[in-house]
N, C-alpha and C positions, 0 to 999 in steps of 0.2 A: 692944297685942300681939294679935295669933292670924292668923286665913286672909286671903287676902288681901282675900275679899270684906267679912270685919270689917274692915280695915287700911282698907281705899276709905272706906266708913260711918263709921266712928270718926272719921276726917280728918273725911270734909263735914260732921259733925254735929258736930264740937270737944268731943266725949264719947265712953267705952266703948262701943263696940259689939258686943253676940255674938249666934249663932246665935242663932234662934226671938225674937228682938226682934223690935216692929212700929215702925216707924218714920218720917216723913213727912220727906222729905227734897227738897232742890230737883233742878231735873235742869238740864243742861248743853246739854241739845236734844231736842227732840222728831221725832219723822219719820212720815211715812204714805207711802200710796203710792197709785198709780191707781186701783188698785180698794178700799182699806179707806180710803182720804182723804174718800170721800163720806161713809161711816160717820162719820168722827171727826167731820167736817166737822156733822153732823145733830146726834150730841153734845154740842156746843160751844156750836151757836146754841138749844138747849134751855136753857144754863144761865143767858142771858141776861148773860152778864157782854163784860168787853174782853178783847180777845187778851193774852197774857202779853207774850211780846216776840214780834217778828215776826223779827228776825235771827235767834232761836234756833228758829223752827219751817221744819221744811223737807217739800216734799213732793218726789215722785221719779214719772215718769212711764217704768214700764217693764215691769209688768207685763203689759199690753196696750197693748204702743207698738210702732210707728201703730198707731191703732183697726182692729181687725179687723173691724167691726160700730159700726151704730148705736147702740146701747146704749154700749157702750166710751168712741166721740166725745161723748154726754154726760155719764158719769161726769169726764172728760178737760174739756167746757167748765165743769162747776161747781166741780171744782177750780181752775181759772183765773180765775172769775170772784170766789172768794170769796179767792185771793191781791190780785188787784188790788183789792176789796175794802180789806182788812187789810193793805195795806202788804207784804207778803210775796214777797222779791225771790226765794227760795230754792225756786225752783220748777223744775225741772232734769228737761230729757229728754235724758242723757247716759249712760244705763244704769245697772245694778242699783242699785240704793237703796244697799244697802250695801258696796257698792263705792267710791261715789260719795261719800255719807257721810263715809268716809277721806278720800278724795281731796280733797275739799272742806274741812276742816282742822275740822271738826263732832264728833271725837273723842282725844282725849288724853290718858294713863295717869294712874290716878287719878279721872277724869271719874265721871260719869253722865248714861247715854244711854238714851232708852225709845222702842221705835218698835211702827208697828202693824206689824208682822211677827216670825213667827215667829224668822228667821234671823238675827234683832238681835243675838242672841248672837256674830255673828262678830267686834267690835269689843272684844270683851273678848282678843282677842290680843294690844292694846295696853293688856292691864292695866288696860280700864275696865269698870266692871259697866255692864254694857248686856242688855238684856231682851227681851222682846217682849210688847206686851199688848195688849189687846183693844182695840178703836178706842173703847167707851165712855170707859176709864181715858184713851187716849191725850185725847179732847173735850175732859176733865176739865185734864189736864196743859197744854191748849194754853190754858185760861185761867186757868188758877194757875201754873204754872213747876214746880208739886208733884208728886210721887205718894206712895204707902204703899207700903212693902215691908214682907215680914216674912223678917228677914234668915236663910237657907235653910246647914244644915249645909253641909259641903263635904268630898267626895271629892274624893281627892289621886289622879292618875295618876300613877303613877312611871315615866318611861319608858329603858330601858337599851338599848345597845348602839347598833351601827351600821347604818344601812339599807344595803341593796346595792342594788345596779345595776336602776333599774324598778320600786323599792319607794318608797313615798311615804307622806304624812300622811294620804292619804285610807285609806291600809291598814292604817296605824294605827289609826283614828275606827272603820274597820269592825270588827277585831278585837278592840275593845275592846267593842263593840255585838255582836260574837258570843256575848263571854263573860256580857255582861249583859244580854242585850235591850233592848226598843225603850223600857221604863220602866225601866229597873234606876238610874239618878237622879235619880227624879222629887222634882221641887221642890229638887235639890240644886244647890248651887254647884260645878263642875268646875274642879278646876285642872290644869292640864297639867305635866309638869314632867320634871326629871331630863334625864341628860348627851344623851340623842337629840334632846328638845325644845331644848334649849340651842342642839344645834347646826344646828338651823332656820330657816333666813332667812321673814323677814314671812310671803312668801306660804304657806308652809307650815303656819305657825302658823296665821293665818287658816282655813286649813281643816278644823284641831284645833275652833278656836271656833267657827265654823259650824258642824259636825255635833254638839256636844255638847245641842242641844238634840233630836235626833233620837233619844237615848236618855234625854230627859226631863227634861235636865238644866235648872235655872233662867238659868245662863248660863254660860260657859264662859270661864276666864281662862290664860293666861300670864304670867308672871314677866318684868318688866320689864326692860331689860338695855341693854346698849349696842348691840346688834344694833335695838332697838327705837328708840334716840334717833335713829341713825344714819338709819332708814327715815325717821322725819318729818320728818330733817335739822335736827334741833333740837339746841342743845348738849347732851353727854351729861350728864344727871339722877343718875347716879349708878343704883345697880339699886335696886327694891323688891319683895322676897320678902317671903312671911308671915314672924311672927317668933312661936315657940313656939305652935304651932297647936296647935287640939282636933281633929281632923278624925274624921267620921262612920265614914270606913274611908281603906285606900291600896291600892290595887290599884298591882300590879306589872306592869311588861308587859316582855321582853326580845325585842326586834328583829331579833335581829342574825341569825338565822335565818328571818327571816320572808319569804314570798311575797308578790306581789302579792295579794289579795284582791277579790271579788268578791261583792256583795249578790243574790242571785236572789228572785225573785217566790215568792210574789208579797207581800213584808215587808224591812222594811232589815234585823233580824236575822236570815236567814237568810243568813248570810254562808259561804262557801267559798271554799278554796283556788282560786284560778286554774285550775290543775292540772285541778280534777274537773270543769270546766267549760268547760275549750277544746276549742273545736270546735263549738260549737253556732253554729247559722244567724242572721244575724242581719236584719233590713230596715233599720234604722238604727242610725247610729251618733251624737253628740250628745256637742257640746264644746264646753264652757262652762258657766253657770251662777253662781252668788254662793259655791258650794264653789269652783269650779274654772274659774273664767273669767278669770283674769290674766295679764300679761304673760309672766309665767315658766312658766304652763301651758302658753302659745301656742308658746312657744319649743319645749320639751317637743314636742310635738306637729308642730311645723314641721323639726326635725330628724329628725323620724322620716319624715315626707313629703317630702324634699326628694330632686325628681329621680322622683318616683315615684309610681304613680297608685291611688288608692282600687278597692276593686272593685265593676264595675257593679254588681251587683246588690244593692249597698247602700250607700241615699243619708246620705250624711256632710254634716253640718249643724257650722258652727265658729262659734262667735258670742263675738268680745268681751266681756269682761264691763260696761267701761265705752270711752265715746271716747277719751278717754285713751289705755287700751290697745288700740284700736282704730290710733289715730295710731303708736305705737311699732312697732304690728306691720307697719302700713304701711312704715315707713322702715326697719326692720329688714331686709323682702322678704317676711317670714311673709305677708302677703297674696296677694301675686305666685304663692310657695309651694302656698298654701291652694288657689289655683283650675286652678292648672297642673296639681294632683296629681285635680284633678275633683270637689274638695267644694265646699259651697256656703256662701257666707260671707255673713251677716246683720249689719246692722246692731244694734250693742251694747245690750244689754236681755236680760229674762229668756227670750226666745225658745222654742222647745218645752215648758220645763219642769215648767209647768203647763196643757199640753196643751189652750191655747186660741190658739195662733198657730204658724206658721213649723215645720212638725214632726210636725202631729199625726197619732199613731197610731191605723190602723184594725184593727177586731177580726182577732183574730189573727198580729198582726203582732208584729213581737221587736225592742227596742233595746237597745244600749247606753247609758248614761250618764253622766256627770261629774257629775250633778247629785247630789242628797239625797235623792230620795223614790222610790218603787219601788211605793208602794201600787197596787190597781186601777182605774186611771181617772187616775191622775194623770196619764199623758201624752196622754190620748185615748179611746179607747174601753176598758172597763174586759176588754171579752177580750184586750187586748194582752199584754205580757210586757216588762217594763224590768227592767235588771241593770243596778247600779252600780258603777264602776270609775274607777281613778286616769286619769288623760291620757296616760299612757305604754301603758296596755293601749288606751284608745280606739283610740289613732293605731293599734296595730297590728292591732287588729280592722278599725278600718276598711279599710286594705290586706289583709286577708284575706277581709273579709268574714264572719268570723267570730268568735267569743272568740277572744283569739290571745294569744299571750305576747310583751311586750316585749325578753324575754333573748333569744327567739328571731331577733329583726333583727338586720339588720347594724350 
């Protein structure tokens, strides 16, 4: 009995588990990526030992894909060379890690998952703890199957009412990062919940548990459900919620009034209404990402463009989050959509959002975003200016060329 993140723990370890335990537990997969793969990779061959399983390690080339630079193309050949090494078929340049991760059947409620990345936490929307750790920990797990955790209280989000028309999870994630800042659940377990999150389809959820580590969170979970079996197409599991939790606090959040939202520079918590910030100029605009790069964003975004052209004077960047959704948006027409309306569409990967490929901002320049991070420098040069916002505000910034409001379209 108790959160959900004891509930996961207790299961794998076939003992009690609660908060502030430290515990060594096996994991269900491991993951790195382009640029922390070499780190984990130096790690690993320090400890002298054999790979754990090679089916369950996987690496993801998308952080700097295609190499933009020489340096890039060899981080990109020693991870290829230390897969064909070790057997390691799971070597995949088909976009973001953890998009792909899903996609690739590398996650399942109940699981445990540790990757070198921060944003690992997105996976916990299918009710798995999943983490992010440092590429040393990750070395270590690629030749044991192990790690240690030390199992982290848990704040409950309670979320009420109904979104309106233009309102999204990513307004959610902010709003709740207004009221706490940018550590207000550091080392905590997040769980999402109540009648709004309920009625959330996948992709929305996902972008509850991606952004909970942006406010420090250890990892961010969802409540299992049939909405959840339904996505991995699995027979329905039946649901699993916490049962009689201790939790650390429960914040409240009621929706049903709420605006789009908007993060301004130069910090994710400094969040604002829409409102006090439409109208400001923008030089790009940027859509996509590991929050906000799915098939249902693109949709989002393609209905708001259809028929209708971006404005010159600022360049709109749409990138896929994975091939996958890359192919669906193809056959849907969102593509066709995408370039008719005069944005530029990228091959699926992390694309501008860490401000070394396809995007990058020079000083003084102002974007939009769907992405996570807003700090200085993150997209480019650190005099720039990123503001973060749902897909529905993108799109309509981008045809305005400004902050704009999605209520405002037709």
């Amino acid at each position: 009995m108790g959160t959900l993140v004891e509930e996961i723990f207790t299961h794998r370890l076939g003992r009690p588990v609660r908060a502030g335990d430290t515990v060594v537990a096996e994991v269900d997969a491991v993951m790195a990526h382009d640029v922390t793969g070499p780190l984990a990779i130096d790690a690993f061959r320090s400890l002298g030992m054999p790979l754990w399983n090679a089916a369950r390690t996987v690496f993801s080339f998308d952080h700097v894909f295609p190499s933009n630079s020489v340096a890039a193309s060899e981080l990109h050949r020693r991870i290829r060379e230390f897969a064909a090494e070790h057997g390691i078929r799971n070597l995949f340049a088909e976009g973001i890690c953890h998009l792909v991760m899903v996609e690739r059947g590398f996650v399942r409620p109940g699981g445990v998952v540790v990757g070198a990345d921060s944003h690992s936490t997105t996976y916990g929307a299918l009710g798995c703890f999943s983490t992010g750790m440092g590429s040393t920990d990750i070395g270590v797990t690629m030749a044991t199957g192990r790690s240690w955790f030390r199992i982290p209280e848990t704040l409950r989000i309670e979320v009420d009412g109904e979104l309106r028309t233009g309102v999204q999870a990513k307004d959610v994630a902010l709003t709740v990062i207004r009221r706490l800042g940018a550590e207000g659940a550091n080392y905590l377990a997040v769980e999402w919940g109540g009648p709004a999150v309920s009625a959330m389809g996948m992709s929305e959820r996902f972008t509850l548990a991606n952004l909970s580590v942006d406010f420090g969170a250890k990892c961010g979970l969802c409540e299992v459900d049939a909405t959840t079996w339904a996505y991995l197409g699995l027979p329905d599991g039946g649901t699993r919620r916490p049962r009689a939790p201790d939790y650390a606090e429960v914040l409240h959040i009621d929706v049903g009034d709420l605006e789009p939202q908007v993060s301004a520079p130069p910090a994710i918590e400094n969040v604002r209404p829409l409102s006090e910030l439409a109208g400001t100029p923008l030089d790009e605009v940027f859509i996509g990402s590991c929050a906000n790069g799915r098939i249902e964003d693109m949709a989002v975004v393609a209905g708001m463009l259809e028929g209708r052209q971006v404005n010159p004077t600022t360049r709109t960047i749409i990138i896929p989050g994975t091939r996958t959704a890359y192919v669906q948006a193809l056959e849907r027409g969102y593509i066709d959509t995408f370039v008719r309306a005069g944005a530029v569409v990228m091959a699926a990967g992390c694309g501008p959002c860490l401000g070394r490929q396809h995007g990058t901002l020079g000083p003084g320049e102002r974007a939009l975003s769907t992405s996570m991070r807003n700090y200085p420098g993150r997209m480019g040069s650190p005099d720039a200016e990123i503001y973060l916002a749902n897909p529905a505000v993108a799109a309509a910034s981008a045809l305005a060329g400004m902050i704009a409001d999605p209520r405002e379209e037709r």
